[in-house]
N, C-alpha and C positions, 0 to 999 in steps of 0.2 A: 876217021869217024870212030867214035868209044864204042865198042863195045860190053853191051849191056847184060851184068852174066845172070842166068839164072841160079840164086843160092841152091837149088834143090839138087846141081850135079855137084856142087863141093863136098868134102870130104870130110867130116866133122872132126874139131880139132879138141879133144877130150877134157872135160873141166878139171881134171887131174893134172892137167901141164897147164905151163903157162902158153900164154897165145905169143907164137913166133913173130912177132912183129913190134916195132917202137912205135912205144904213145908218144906223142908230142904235144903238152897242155902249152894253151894259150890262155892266159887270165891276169887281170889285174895282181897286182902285188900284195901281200898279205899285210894286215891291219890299215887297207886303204880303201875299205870298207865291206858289207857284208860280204860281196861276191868273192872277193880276192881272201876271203877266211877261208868261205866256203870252198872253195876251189882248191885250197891248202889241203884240208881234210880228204876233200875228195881223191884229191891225188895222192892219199897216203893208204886209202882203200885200192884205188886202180893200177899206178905203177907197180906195184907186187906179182900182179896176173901177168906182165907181159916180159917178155925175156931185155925188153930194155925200155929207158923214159928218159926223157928229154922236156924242158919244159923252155917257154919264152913267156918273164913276166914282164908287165908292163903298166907304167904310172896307173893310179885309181881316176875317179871321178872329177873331171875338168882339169887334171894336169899335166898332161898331153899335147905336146905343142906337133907343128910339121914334120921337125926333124927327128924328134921320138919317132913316127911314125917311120919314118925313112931308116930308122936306125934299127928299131924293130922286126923289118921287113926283111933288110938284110941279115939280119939274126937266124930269123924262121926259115931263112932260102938255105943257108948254110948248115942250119939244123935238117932240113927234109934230105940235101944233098946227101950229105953224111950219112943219114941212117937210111936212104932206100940204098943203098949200097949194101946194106945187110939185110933186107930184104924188107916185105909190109911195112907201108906205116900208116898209122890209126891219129891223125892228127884233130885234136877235141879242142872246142873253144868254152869260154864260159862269155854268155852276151847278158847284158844288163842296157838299160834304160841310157846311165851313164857311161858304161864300159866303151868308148869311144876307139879305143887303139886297138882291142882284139875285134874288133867287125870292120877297122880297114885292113886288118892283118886276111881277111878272108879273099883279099886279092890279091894275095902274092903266092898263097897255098900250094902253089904247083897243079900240076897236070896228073900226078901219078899215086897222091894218094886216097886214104880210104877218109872222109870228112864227117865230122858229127860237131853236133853245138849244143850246149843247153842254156837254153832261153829263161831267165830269169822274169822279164816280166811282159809276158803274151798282152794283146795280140802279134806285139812287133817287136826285135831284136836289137833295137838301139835307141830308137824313138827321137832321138836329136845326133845325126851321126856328123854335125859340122862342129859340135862344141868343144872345139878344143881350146887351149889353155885363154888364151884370150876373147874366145869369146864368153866362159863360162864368169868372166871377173863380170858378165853387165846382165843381168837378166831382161833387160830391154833390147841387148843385141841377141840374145839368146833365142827369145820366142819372137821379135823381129824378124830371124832370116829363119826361123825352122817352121813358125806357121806359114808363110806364104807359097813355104817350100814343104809342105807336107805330100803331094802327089810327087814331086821329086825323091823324097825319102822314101815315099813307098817303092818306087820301081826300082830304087837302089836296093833295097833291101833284098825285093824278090832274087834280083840278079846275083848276087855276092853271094845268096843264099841257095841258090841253086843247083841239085844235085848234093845237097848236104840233109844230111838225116836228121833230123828235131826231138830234144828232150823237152819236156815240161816237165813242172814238178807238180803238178797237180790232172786231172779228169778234164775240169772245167779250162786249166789253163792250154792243156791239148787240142782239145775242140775248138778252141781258140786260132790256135796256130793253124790248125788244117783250112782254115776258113780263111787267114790270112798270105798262109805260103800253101796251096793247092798240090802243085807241082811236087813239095817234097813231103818224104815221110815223115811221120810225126809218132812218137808212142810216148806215153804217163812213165813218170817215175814218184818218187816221192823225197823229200827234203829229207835228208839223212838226223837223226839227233846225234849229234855228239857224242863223247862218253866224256863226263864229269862225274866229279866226287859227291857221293850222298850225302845229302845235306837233313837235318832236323825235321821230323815229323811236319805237316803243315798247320796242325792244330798247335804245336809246343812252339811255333817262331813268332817274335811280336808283332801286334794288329798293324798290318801296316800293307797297301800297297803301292806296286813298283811302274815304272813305265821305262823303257831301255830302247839303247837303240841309238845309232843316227843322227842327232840329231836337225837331218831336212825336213824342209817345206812337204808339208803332210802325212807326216808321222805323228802327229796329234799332239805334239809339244805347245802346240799356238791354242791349246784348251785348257794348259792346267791351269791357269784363274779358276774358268769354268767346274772344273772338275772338282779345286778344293773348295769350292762353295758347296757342290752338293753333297759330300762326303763329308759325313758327322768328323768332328773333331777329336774324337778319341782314335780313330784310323791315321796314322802316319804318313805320308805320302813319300814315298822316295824314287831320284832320278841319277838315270845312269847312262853313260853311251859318249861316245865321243862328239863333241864339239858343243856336248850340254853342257857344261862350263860354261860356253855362252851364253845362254840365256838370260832373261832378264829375271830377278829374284821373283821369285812369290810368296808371300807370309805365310807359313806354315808348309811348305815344300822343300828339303831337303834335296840340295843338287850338288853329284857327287864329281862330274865328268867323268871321265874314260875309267874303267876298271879292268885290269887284266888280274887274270891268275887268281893271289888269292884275294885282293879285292874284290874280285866277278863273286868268287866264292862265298863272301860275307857280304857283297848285297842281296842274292839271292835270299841266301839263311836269313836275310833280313824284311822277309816280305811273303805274305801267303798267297800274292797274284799279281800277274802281272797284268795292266792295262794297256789294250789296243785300242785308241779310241782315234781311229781314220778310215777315211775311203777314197782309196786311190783312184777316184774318178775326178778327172778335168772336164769341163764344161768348151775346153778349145780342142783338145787331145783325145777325150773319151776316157774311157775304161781302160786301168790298167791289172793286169791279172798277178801281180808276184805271190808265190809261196812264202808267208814271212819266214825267216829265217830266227827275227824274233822268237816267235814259236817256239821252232826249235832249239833253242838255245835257253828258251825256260823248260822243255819239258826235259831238256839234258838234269836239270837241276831238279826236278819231281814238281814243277812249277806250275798251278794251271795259268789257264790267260782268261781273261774275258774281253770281249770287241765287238764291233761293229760289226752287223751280220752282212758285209758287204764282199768282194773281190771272190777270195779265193776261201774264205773264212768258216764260212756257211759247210762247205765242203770237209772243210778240218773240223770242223767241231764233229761234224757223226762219224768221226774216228773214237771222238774221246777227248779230255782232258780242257775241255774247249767250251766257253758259254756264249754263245753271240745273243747279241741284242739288238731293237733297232736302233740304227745311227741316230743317237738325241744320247748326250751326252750326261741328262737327268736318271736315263733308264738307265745307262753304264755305271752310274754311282750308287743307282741302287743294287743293281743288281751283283757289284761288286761286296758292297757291306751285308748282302744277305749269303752272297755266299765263301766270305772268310771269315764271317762269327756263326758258322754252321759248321761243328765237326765231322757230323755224318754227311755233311756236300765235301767236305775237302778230303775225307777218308774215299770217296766214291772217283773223285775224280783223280787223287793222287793214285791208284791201284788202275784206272785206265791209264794215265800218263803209265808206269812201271812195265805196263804191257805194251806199250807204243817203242820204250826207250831198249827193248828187247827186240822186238819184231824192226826197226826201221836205224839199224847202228848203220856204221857206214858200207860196211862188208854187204850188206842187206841191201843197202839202196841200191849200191851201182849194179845190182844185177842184171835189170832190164837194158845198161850200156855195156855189160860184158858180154850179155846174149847177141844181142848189134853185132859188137865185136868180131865173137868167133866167128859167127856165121861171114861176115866180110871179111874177114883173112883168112879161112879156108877155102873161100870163093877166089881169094888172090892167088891164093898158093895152087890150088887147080888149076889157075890158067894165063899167069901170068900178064896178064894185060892190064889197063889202065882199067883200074876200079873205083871212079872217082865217085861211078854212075850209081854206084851201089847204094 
């Protein structure tokens, strides 16, 4: 039987060293979508804190077949092997909606180390955990075998996720989790920004706004018809993000696809806001909670957003930087043209994004997962036993 330690007799392990023990990240591969960037950066804030890292990446969104999975497994077994030989290990997953192969990776983790996840989009940690590579080619086979199978997915989730500590990147999407996994701990963090190059005052860049991102199913791409209708014709409209090259043209919408580096850089420069115009709520699935990452990745750039006051959004905005609206896609175009032909709205909300992009860099975010951390590997290091429970 595990014994279950109490943190309060270990031994504080001093924010001055690094914490004795190997992180081991589990996450998608990087430009294989948000989660797999995110989890890049993340891990170039947290592997620094500890005296060793080790990571196992794995395919993005629907390309993940059985044998990945099997390949993977054995990867992670051989990675814990290895490094509980030198003592704690802090083994971190990054779960997403899509992320299919790090939340089967959660049944091979071993017995002996210390577990954490951050959950991308609460209530639930994978929300389709059979879509691997073949099923994700049919979207009829997809929500065929995951709706009927929704009380299946939930018990799996609980179980795999069991005795694993829970990040959220938001309040609302915490409260979430506690509600959905009871049993384990759950504490808020918040979405890291970035550090990107300063770009052009928001008043001196041309009239124009942006929508980025993703290009899936409910990210608000299936509205810009809509959108360029409502938005007077002297505003620009411009799109960015992988897989928007697909899309189908629209008269007066400028579609760039994928942008790295300094193309990211001159689309930004080229747009005083970015448009969120989605609500991640299914009508078969419910409510889904993600932190956009979007977000972050314009306020990297001095960017504001304006969205739908829906998900997690509502929440980000009384930070700052942020305009929600109701979800009606007339009030997103107005309320877009009223405030980037407004210099004193964009001087107001550029000078709260600057205060956001200081207070929440990466070093900043993971501190409520470093706090985790110590406290459970000084608890290891006190007493040597199976801390899986911690």
């Amino acid at each position: 039987m595990r014994r279950i330690v109490n943190k309060a007799d270990a031994v504080p392990i001093s924010n001055n060293e690094p914490i004795p023990a190997t992180l081991i990240l589990v996450a998608p591969q990087e430009n294989s979508g948000g989660v797999g960037d995110y989890a890049g950066e993340f891990a170039a804030a947290a592997a620094p804190l500890f005296s060793s890292y080790r990571e196992v990446r794995t395919f993005g969104p629907g390309s993940a077949g059985i044998l990945d999975l099997f390949r993977y497994r054995k990867q992670l077994s051989a990675e814990i092997g290895t490094s509980l030989s030198r003592g704690p290990v802090v083994l971190h997953f990054e779960l997403s909606a899509a992320s299919l192969a790090p939340f089967w990776l959660l049944a091979g983790r071993g017995a002996s180390v210390i577990t954490t996840a951050t959950v991308h989009d609460p209530p639930w940690a994978v929300w389709w955990p059979f879509r691997l590579k073949p099923v994700a080619k049919s979207k009829l086979l997809q929500h065929g075998i995951h709706l009927p199978l929704r009380p299946v997915s939930a018990w799996l989730e609980r179980l795999l996720l069991r005795n694993t500590a829970l990040f959220a990147l938001s309040e609302v999407g915490a409260g979430a989790l506690r509600q959905t996994f009871p049993g384990s701990p759950v504490m808020p963090a918040v979405h890291f920004v970035p550090p990107r190059p300063s770009l052009a005052p928001l008043p001196d860049r041309p009239l124009a706004v942006g929508l980025y991102g993703h290009a899936a199913k409910g990210k608000g791409f299936e509205r810009l018809v809509e959108l360029r209708h409502g938005i007077p014709r002297d505003v620009e409209v411009i799109v960015a993000g992988r897989g928007t090259e697909k899309l189908p043209p629209v008269p007066g919408v400028t579609i760039l696809g994928a942008v790295e580096g300094a193309q990211e850089d001159a689309f930004f420069e080229s747009v005083r806001a970015i448009l969120l115009p989605y609500d991640k709520t299914s009508r078969f699935y419910g409510q889904m909670l993600p932190a956009s990452g979007v977000v972050s990745r314009a306020f990297a750039y001095g960017t504001p957003v304006i969205g739908f006051d829906a998900g997690t959004l509502g929440e980000a905005a009384r930070a700052g930087g942020l305009v929600v609206v109701p979800a009606s896609v007339p009030a997103l175009a107005e309320a877009a043209y009223k405030t980037i032909t407004d210099p004193a709205v964009l001087d107001r909300l550029g000078n709260q994004i600057a205060v956001l992009r200081r207070e929440r860099d990466a070093r900043e975010a993971v501190a409520p997962f470093v706090a985790y951390w110590r406290n459970a590997v000084a608890a290891a290091l006190c007493t040597g036993q199976d801390l899986q429970s911690l």
